[in-house]
MARFIRO-96110 format. One line per field, with one value per residue (C-alpha): x negated, z negated, y; residue number from 1. Coordinates in steps of 0.25 Angstrom, whole numbers. Each point is the difference from the previous one (the first is absolute). Example, Ala and Ser with C-alpha at 12.3 -4.5 7.8 and 13.67 -1.06 7.14 Angstrom:
REM residues 2
xx	[-49	-6] .
zz	[-31	2] .
yy	[-18	14] .
n	[1	2] .
This chain:
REM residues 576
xx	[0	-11	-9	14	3	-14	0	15	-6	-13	12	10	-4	-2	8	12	-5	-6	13	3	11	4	2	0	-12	1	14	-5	-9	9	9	-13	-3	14	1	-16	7	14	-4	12	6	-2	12	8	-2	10	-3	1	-11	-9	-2	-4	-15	-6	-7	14	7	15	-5	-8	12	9	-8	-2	16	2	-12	7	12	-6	-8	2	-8	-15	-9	-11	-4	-7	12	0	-10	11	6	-6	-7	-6	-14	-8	-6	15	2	-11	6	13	-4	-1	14	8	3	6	7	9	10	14	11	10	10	2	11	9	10	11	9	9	12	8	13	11	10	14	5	-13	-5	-11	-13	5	-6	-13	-8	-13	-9	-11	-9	-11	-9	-11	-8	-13	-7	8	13	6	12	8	11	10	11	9	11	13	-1	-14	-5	-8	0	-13	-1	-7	-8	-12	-9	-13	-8	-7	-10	-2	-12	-3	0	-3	13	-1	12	-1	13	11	-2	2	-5	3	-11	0	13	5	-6	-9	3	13	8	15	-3	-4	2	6	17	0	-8	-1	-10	-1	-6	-8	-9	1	-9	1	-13	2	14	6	8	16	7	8	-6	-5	-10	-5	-13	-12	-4	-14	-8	-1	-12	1	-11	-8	-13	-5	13	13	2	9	-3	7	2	14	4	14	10	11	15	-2	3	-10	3	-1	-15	-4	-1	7	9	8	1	13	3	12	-6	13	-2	16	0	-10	-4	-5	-6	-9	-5	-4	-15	-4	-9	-13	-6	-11	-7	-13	0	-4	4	-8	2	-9	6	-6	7	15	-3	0	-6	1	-3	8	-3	3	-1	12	-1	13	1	7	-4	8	6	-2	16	-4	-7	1	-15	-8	4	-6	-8	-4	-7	1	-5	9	-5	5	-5	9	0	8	-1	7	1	11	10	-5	-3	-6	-1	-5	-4	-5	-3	-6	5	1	-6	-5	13	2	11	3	9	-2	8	3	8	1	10	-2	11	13	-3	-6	-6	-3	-5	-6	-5	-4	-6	-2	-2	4	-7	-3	2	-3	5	1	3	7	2	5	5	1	-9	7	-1	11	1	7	2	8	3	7	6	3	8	10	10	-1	-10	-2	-9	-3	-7	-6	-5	-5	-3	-6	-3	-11	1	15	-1	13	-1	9	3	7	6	5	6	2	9	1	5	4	11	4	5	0	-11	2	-10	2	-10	3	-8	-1	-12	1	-11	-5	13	11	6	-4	7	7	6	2	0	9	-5	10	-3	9	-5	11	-7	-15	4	7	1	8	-7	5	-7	3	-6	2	-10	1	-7	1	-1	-1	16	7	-3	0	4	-1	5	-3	9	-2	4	-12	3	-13	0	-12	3	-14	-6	12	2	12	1	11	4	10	-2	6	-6	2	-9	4	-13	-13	-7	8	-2	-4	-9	3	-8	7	-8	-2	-8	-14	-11	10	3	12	6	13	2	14	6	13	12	2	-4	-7	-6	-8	2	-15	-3	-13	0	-14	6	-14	-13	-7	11	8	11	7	11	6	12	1	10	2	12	-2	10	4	-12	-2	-14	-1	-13	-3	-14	-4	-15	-8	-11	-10	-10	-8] .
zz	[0	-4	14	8	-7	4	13	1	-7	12	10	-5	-6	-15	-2	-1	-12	-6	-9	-15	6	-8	14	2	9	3	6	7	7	4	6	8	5	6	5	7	5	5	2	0	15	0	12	-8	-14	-11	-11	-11	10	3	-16	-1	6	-15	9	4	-8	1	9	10	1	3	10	7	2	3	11	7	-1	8	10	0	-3	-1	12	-11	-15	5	2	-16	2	6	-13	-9	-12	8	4	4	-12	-5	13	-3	-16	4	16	-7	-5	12	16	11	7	13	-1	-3	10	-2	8	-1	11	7	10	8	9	7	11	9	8	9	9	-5	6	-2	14	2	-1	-2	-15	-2	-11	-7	-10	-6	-14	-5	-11	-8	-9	-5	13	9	9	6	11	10	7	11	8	6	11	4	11	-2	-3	-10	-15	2	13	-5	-12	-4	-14	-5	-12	-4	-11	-6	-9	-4	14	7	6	10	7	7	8	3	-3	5	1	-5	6	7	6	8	15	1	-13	-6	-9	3	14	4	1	12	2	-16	-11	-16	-6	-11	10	7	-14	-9	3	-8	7	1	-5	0	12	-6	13	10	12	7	9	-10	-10	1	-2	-4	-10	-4	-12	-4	-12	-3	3	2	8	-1	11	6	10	5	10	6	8	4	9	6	6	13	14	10	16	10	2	-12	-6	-14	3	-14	-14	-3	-15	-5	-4	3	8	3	15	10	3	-13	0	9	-3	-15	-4	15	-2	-9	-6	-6	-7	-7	-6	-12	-7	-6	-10	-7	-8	-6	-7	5	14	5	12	7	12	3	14	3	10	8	7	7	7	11	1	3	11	-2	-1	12	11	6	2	-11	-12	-13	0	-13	-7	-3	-11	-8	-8	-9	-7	-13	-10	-11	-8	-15	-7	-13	10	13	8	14	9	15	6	16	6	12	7	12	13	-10	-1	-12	-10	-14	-9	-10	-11	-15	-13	-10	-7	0	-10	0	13	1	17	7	15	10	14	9	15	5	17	8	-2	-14	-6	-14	-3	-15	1	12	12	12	14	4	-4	-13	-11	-11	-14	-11	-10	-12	-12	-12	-9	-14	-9	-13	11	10	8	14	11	15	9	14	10	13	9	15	11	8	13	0	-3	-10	-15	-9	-13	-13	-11	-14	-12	-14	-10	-14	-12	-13	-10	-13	6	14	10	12	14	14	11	15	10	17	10	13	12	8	9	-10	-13	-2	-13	-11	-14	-14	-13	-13	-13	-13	-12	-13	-12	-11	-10	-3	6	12	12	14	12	13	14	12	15	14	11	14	11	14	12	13	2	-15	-15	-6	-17	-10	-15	-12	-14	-12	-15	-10	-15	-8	-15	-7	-15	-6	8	10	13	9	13	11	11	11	11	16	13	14	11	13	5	-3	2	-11	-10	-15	-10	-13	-12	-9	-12	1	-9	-4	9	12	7	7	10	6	15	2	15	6	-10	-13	-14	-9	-16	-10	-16	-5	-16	-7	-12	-11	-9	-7	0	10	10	10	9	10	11	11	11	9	13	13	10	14	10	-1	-5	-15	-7	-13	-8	-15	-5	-15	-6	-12	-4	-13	-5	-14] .
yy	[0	9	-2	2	12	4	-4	9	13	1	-3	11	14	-1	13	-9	-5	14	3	0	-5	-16	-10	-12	-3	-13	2	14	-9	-11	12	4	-14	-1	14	-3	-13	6	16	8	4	16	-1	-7	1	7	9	-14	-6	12	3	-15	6	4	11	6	12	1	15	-10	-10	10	7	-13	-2	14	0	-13	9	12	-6	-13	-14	-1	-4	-5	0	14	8	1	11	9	1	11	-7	-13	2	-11	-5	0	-10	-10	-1	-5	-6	-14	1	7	-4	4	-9	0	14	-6	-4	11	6	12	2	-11	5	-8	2	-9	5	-5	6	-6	3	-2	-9	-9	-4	-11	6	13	0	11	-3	7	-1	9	-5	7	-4	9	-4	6	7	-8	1	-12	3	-9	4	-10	6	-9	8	-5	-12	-4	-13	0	6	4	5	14	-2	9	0	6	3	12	2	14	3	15	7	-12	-8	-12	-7	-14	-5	9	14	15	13	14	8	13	8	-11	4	-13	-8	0	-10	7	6	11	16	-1	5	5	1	-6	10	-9	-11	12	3	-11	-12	-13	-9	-14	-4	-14	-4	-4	4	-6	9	-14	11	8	-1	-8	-15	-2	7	16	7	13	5	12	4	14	0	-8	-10	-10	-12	-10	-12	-5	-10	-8	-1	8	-1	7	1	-6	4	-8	1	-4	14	5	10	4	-5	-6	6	-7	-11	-7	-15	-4	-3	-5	14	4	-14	2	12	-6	3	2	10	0	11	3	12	4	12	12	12	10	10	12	9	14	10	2	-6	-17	-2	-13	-10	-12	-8	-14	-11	-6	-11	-7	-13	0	15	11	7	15	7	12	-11	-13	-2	5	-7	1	-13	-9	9	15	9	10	10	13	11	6	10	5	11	2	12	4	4	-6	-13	0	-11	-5	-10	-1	-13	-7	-12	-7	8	13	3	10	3	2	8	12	5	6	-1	11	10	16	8	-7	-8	-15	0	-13	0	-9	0	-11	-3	-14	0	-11	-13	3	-12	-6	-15	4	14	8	-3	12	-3	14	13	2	12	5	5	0	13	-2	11	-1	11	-5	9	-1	3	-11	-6	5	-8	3	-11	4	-12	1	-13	1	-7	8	-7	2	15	-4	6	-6	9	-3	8	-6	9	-4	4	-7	5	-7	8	-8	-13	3	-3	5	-1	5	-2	5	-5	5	-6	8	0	11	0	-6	-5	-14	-3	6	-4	4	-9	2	-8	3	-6	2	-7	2	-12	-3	-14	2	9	1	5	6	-1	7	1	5	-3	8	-6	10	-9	8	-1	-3	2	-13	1	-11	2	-9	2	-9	1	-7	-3	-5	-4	-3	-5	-5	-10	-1	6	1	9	-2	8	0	8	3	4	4	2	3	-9	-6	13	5	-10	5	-6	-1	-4	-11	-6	-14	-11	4	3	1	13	0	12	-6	3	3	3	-2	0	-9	1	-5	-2	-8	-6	1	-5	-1	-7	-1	-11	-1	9	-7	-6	9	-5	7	-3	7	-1	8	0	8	1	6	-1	-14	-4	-4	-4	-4	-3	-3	-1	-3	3	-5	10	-8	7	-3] .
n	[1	2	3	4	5	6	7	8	9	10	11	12	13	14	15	16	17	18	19	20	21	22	23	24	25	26	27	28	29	30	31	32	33	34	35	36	37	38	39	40	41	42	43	44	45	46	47	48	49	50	51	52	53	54	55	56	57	58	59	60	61	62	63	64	65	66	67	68	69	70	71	72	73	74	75	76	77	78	79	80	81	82	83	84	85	86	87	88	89	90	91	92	93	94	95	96	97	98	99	100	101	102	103	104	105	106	107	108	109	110	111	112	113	114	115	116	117	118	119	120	121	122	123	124	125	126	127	128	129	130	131	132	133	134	135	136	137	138	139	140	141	142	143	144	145	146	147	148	149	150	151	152	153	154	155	156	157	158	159	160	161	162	163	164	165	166	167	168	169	170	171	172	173	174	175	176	177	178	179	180	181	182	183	184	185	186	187	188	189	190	191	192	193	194	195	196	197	198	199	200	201	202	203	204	205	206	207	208	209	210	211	212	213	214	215	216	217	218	219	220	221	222	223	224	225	226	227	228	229	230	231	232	233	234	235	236	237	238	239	240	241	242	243	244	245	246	247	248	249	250	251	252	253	254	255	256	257	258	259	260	261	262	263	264	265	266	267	268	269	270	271	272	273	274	275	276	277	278	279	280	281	282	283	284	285	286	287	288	289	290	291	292	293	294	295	296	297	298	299	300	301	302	303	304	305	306	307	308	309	310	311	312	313	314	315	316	317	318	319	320	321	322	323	324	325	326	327	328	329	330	331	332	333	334	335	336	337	338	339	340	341	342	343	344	345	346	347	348	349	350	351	352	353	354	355	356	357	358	359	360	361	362	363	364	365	366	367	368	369	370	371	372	373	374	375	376	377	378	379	380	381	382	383	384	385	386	387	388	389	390	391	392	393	394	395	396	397	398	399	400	401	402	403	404	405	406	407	408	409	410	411	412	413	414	415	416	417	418	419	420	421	422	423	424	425	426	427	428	429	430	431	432	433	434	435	436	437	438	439	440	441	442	443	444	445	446	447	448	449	450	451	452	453	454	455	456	457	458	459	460	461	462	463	464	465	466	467	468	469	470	471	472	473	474	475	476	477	478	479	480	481	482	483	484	485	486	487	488	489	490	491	492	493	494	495	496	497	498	499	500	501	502	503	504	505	506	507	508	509	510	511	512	513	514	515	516	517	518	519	520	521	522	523	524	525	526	527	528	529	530	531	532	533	534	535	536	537	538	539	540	541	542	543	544	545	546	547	548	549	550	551	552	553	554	555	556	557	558	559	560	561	562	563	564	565	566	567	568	569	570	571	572	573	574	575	576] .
């Protein structure tokens, strides 16, 4: 006992031992045995385990936890040194009785959702299904999303996933993915710039972000690093294949973007076309102003014809390349960005957001010639520049707002102007907005309208709203008119939701038909077309039984002419 105790004092620091302090040694040093045996796990540990170390305060304990709670678990035994109070002499006291084994499994976010909708009467087939389940745990993001459209065979005819590890600034994605970078002229995960704008898409970049879309011809399939260095950059490698149209000749000629594989048709035109693209961003900031360079290459097989000639097509390979800036001040963002593309053609667009006194101004500006042509980005079959200027007042009184677009085609000498006016003002229980609306050319009117929203809450929990709209559509020898009325309740009482509407229409054709926002299950967006004469509605309920579960249903039905179409779809939404 005597030579163990010994042996167990040179191991360990005698400081233990240096108190006035009664203990039972022998059991002190039994506890040491075991601990050097079974050293504690610093990424899993508790408070009862961590105090077991006789070298460890209640102060160094609770550190511990509340450094695993800030920034995560330790990498090695040496991370202690982070914590103020540990220095490396303090490390090789307690090494022989702590370790660091692998970080945990812990989720930290799971998200499902299922979906399916059906016409009514049920029709072989004719069922839609979607799923979309995300997983993140630690520095990791786990995705998959499947789309299965009404009258195709299999439940996974689209199916798409990826992972993406974020550490620090670093972030790296393998699989599935998409990219937020730039203003959207030669890399753009929504679309681009190109008949309206969404300032918001404009400005804000997100980098790499998880592919959980149904957009069968967007994103990218392979593998995309963005870090930092001395600058911030992105590079990244894609490559799968594409639903598009191949001529005769063996060239491609268009990308088919539904995404939808019902008839023989769209059949063949599945995965024809291979693409693949190697490319980089680069961004350096100073002071208030971003400067960037984003260039890829495209590569298609079979190539493509190019959209303004039959002979000079743009081949397998090509490079794209784009310079952009941005600028941010208190009351100020400015943005551009130029691009060349195939045969030097050059285009970009330009803008800014910021407010002055009592005025919030947006405007934008773009040029694209003929031929300019982006697979990811924009494409123009004509010499194409516009605008868009939008300014808001805002007052106690009411809110006043004045958008001004402008849309040509150069080698058609035609000019195409727009002019939208808002009006919204809120007064006790009443909401009320009014937006008129006139797109006219050099010579003519093209199109006129106004929209009426009324909304009159008389309870917290419930609320009836009133939508109006007139279209005018001048054809050279009649005025076409199309009107839309619908009456909306909504009740939301805790975690329960209800909306129904019923609504009619007329149009006195096709070009007079009106689209009208409905809401629909999560993560769908839904403008209803209405044209000839009919009417139409939908019962909509949401119901969050439990914290973590949300289930939500929807029937909606329209009539036009003798026409009748129903569909009910249900929607399952999991998230821990």
């Amino acid at each position: 006992m005597i030579i163990f105790f010994l042996l167990s004092i040179l191991y360990i620091d005698a400081d233990i031992f240096e108190t006035d302090e009664g203990r039972d040694y022998e059991i002190l040093l039994r506890d040491l045995e075991i601990l050097r045996d079974n050293p504690v796990n610093l990424n899993s540990a508790s408070f009862d385990e961590l105090i077991r170390i006789p070298y460890f305060s209640m102060t160094d304990c609770m550190k511990i936890i509340d450094y695993r709670k800030k920034y995560g678990y330790f990498d090695s035994a040496r991370d202690l040194l982070k914590i103020p109070g540990f220095d490396h002499f303090y490390l090789e006291q307690i090494r022989p009785f702590i370790t660091v084994k692998s970080k945990p499994f812990k989720i930290d976010k799971l998200t499902t959702r299922l979906r399916a909708k059906t016409v009514i009467p049920a029709q072989s087939g004719s069922t839609e299904y979607f799923t979309k389940s995300q997983c993140i745990f630690g520095e990791y993001n786990v995705y998959f999303v499947n789309e299965r459209d009404p009258y195709e065979n299999s439940l996974f005819d689209y199916w798409a996933s990826g992972i993406i590890h974020k550490d620090d600034h670093r972030i790296f994605a393998f699989g599935k993915y998409n990219l937020d970078i730039g203003s959207g002229v030669i890399l753009s995960p929504l679309g681009s710039f190109f008949s309206t704008a969404d300032f918001r898409i404009l400005v804000k970049e997100r980098g790499i972000l998880p592919f959980t879309s149904v957009l069968e011809n967007s994103g990218f399939f392979g593998a995309a690093l963005s870090d930092s260095l001395f600058m911030h950059f992105t590079i990244f490698y894609s490559n799968q294949n594409l639903d598009g149209r191949v001529d005769s000749s063996g060239y491609g000629r268009s990308f088919d973007v539904s995404g939808e594989h019902t008839d023989s048709a769209s059949l063949d035109r599945k995965d024809r076309i291979n693409e693949e693209i190697l490319g980089y961003d680069l961004q350096y900031r100073f002071s208030d102003v971003l400067i960037a360079n984003r260039t890829y290459l495209c590569s298609y097989n079979p190539a493509f014809i190019c959209s303004d000639s039959i002979t000079d097509f743009y081949g397998e390979t090509f490079w794209i390349t784009s310079i952009g800036m941005k600028y941010y001040s208190d009351a100020l963002v400015l943005f551009s960005e130029v691009a060349r593309t195939y045969k030097d053609r050059i285009g970009g667009l330009f803008g800014c957001i910021g407010f002055v006194p009592h005025f919030d101004i947006e405007l934008a500006g773009k040029y694209f010639p003929a031929g300019f042509y982006s697979p990811k980005g924009v494409e123009a079959n004509d010499n194409y520049y516009g605008g868009v200027l939008n300014i808001t007042n805002h007052s106690r009184y009411l809110d006043f707002g004045i958008a001004l677009t402008l849309d040509s085609k150069l080698d058609e000498d035609t000019v195409k102007y727009g002019l939208r006016v808002n009006v919204e003002k809120s007064l006790g229980v009443l909401h009320a907005k009014f937006q008129a609306r006139c797109k006219y050319t050099s010579q003519t009117i093209d199109l006129s309208g106004s929209r009426v929203f009324i909304r009159l809450k008389p309870m917290k929990h419930l609320f009836f709203d009133l939508r109006l709209e007139e279209k005018y559509v001048f054809e050279p020898d009649t005025i076409e008119k199309g009107i839309f009325g619908g009456l909306e309740i909504g009740i939301e009482i805790g975690k329960v939701r209800l909306r129904a509407r019923y609504g009619l229409f007329k149009t006195d054709s096709y070009a007079s038909r009106l689209f009208v926002y409905e809401v629909d299950l999560p993560g769908i967006v839904t403008n209803r077309m209405l044209y000839y004469q009919g009417n139409c509605g939908f019962l909509y309920l949401s119901f969050k039984p439990i914290d973590f579960l949300k289930l939500t249903g929807k029937y909606s039905m329209i009539k036009r002419d003798t026409l009748r179409q129903q569909q009910v779809g249900a929607q399952l939404d999991f998230r821990l």
